[in-house]
ROLO-843935 format. One record per residue (C-alpha): residue in three letters; x, y, z; residue number from 1. Coordinates in steps of 0.1 Angstrom, whole numbers, plus 5000, padded with zeros to 4 digits. Layout:
% ROLO-843935
REC   residuo      u      v      w   num
REC       ALA      X      Y      Z   NUM
...
This chain:
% ROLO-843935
REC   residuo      u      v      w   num
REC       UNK   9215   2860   2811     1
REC       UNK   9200   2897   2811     2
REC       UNK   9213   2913   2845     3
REC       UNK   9187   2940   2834     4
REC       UNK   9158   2916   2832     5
REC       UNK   9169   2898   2867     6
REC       UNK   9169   2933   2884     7
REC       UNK   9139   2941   2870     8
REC       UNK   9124   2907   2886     9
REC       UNK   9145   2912   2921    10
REC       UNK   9122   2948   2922    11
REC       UNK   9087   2927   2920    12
REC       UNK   9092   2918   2956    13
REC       UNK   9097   2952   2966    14
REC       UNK   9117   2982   2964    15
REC       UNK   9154   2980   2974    16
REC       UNK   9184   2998   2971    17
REC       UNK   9215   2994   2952    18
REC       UNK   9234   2975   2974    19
REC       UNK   9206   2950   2984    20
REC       UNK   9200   2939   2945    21
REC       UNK   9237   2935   2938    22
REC       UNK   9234   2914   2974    23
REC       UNK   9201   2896   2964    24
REC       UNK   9213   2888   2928    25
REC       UNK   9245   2873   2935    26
REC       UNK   9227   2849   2962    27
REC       UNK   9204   2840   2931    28
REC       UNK   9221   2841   2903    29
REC       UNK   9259   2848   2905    30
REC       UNK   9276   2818   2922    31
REC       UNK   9304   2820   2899    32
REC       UNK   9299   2858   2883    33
REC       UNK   9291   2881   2912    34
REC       UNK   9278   2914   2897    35
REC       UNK   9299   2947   2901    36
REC       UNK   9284   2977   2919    37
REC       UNK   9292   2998   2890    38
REC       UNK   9274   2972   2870    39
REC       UNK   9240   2975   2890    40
REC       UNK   9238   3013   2894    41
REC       UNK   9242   3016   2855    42
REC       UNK   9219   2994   2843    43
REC       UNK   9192   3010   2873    44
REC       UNK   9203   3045   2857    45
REC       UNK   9189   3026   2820    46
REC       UNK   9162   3007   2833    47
REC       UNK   9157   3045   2850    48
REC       UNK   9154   3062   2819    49
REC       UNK   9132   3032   2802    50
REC       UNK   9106   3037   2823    51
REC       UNK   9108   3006   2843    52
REC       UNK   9120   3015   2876    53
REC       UNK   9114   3047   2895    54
REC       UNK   9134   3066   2925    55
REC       UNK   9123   3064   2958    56
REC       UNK   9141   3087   2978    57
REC       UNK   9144   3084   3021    58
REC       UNK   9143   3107   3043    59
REC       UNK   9168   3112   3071    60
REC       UNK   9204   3119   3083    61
REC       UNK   9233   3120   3056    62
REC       UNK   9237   3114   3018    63
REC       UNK   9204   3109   2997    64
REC       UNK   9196   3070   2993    65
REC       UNK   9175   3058   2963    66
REC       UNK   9162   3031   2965    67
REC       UNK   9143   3013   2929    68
REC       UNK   9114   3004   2923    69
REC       UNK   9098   2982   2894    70
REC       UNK   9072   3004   2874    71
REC       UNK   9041   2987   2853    72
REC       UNK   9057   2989   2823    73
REC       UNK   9089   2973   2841    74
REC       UNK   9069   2944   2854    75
REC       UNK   9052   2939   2818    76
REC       UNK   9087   2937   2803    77
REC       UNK   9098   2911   2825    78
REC       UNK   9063   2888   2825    79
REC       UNK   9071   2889   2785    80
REC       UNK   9108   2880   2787    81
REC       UNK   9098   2853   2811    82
REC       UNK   9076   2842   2788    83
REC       UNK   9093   2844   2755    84
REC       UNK   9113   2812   2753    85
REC       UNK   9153   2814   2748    86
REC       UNK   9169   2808   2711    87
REC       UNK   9191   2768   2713    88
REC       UNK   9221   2777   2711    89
REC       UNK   9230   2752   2680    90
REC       UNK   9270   2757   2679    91
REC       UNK   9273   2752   2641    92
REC       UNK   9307   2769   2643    93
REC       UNK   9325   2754   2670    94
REC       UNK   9364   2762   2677    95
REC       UNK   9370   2729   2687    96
REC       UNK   9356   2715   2651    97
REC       UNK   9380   2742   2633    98
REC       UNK   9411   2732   2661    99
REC       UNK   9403   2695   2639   100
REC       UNK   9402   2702   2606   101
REC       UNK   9433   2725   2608   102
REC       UNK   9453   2702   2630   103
REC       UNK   9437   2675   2599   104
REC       UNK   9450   2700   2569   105
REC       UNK   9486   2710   2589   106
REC       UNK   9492   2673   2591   107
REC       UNK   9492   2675   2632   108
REC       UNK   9479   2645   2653   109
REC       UNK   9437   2656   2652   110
REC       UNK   9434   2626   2677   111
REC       UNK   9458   2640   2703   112
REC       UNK   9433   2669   2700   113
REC       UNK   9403   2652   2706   114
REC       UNK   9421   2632   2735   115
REC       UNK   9434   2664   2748   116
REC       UNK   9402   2674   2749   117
REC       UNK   9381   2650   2763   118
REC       UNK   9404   2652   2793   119
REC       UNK   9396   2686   2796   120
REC       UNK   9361   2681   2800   121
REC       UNK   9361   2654   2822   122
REC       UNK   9386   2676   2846   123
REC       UNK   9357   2697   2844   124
REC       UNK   9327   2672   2851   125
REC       UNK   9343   2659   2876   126
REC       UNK   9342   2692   2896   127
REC       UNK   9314   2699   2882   128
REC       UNK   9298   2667   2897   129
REC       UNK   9316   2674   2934   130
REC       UNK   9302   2707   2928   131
REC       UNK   9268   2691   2927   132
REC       UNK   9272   2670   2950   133
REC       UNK   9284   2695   2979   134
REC       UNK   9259   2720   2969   135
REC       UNK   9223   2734   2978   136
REC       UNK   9200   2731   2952   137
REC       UNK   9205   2758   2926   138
REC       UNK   9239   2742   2924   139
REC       UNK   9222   2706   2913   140
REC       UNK   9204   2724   2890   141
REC       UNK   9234   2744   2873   142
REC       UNK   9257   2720   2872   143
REC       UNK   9235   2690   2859   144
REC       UNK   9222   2717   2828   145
REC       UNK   9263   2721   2824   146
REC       UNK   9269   2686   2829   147
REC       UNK   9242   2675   2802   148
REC       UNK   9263   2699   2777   149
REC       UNK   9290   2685   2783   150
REC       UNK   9285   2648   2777   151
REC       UNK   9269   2661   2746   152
REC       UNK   9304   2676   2737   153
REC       UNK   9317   2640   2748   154
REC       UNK   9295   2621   2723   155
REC       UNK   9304   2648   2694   156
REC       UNK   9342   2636   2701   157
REC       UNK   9338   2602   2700   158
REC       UNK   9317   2605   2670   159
REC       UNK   9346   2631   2656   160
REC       UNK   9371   2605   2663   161
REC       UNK   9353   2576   2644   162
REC       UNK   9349   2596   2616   163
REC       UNK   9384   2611   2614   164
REC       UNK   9396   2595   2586   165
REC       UNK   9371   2605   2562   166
REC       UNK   9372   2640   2574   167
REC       UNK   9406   2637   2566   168
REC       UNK   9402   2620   2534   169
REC       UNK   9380   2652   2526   170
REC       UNK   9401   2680   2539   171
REC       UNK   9438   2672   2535   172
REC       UNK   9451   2689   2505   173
């Protein structure tokens, strides 16, 4: 995900300060990633320099305090990216696929690896699921796009398994 381009959106509502879009996009967005302060004042300082946020400054007592705020060109950018839909993400070159055919071409046991790992990703869908389960829900939704990745990874082993011997038969040596 763009932390630039969720900033950017956070400012739409209004103008804020540092600390209350690092606050606003971890509620949002970073359940399992919170974003770093350093993180949030140097992508403001780009989107700064962009043109798509400007300073506010306040007035009163003690250190300066800036807050940002979204600029017309800054709320363009975002309606586009919103707009613009996201490349699939096709894995063609998986690890797990290369893990096979080497364990295949160094004469290891590829089904141990494919049970190996199919009991990794059920560890994971199962907390994934309580996860889902004991959550508000932004966590539903998370979790069941995860979830739906996952038992797509569980059909490619299955498949992967049933066709192991003429992998085999086509990359042993």
């Amino acid at each position: 995900m763009s932390v630039s381009f969720a900033l950017l959106g956070l400012l739409e509502s209004g103008p804020r300060h540092g600390y209350d879009l690092k606050r606003s996009y971890d509620e949002a967005f970073g359940r399992d990633r919170a974003l770093h302060y350093g993180q949030v004042y140097s992508t403001m300082a780009r989107l700064l320099k962009n043109g798509l946020v400007e300073v506010e400054s306040e007035p009163g007592d003690g250190p300066d305090r800036k807050r940002y705020a979204i600029t017309d060109a800054g709320i363009t950018d975002v309606a586009e990216w919103i707009s613009r839909p996201e490349q699939p993400e096709p894995y063609l070159q998986s690890t797990l696929y290369t893990k096979v055919v080497l364990a295949l071409m160094t004469g290891r046991d590829a089904t141990e690896v494919l049970d190996t790992q199919r009991a990794e990703h059920l560890r994971l869908m199962r907390a994934l699921t309580k996860r889902k389960n004991d959550g508000d829900l932004a966590d539903e939704l998370i979790c069941d796009h995860a979830l739906f990745h996952l038992e797509a990874d569980l059909r490619w082993l299955e498949l992967t398994a049933a066709r192991l011997d003429r992998l085999a038969a086509q990359v042993r040596p």
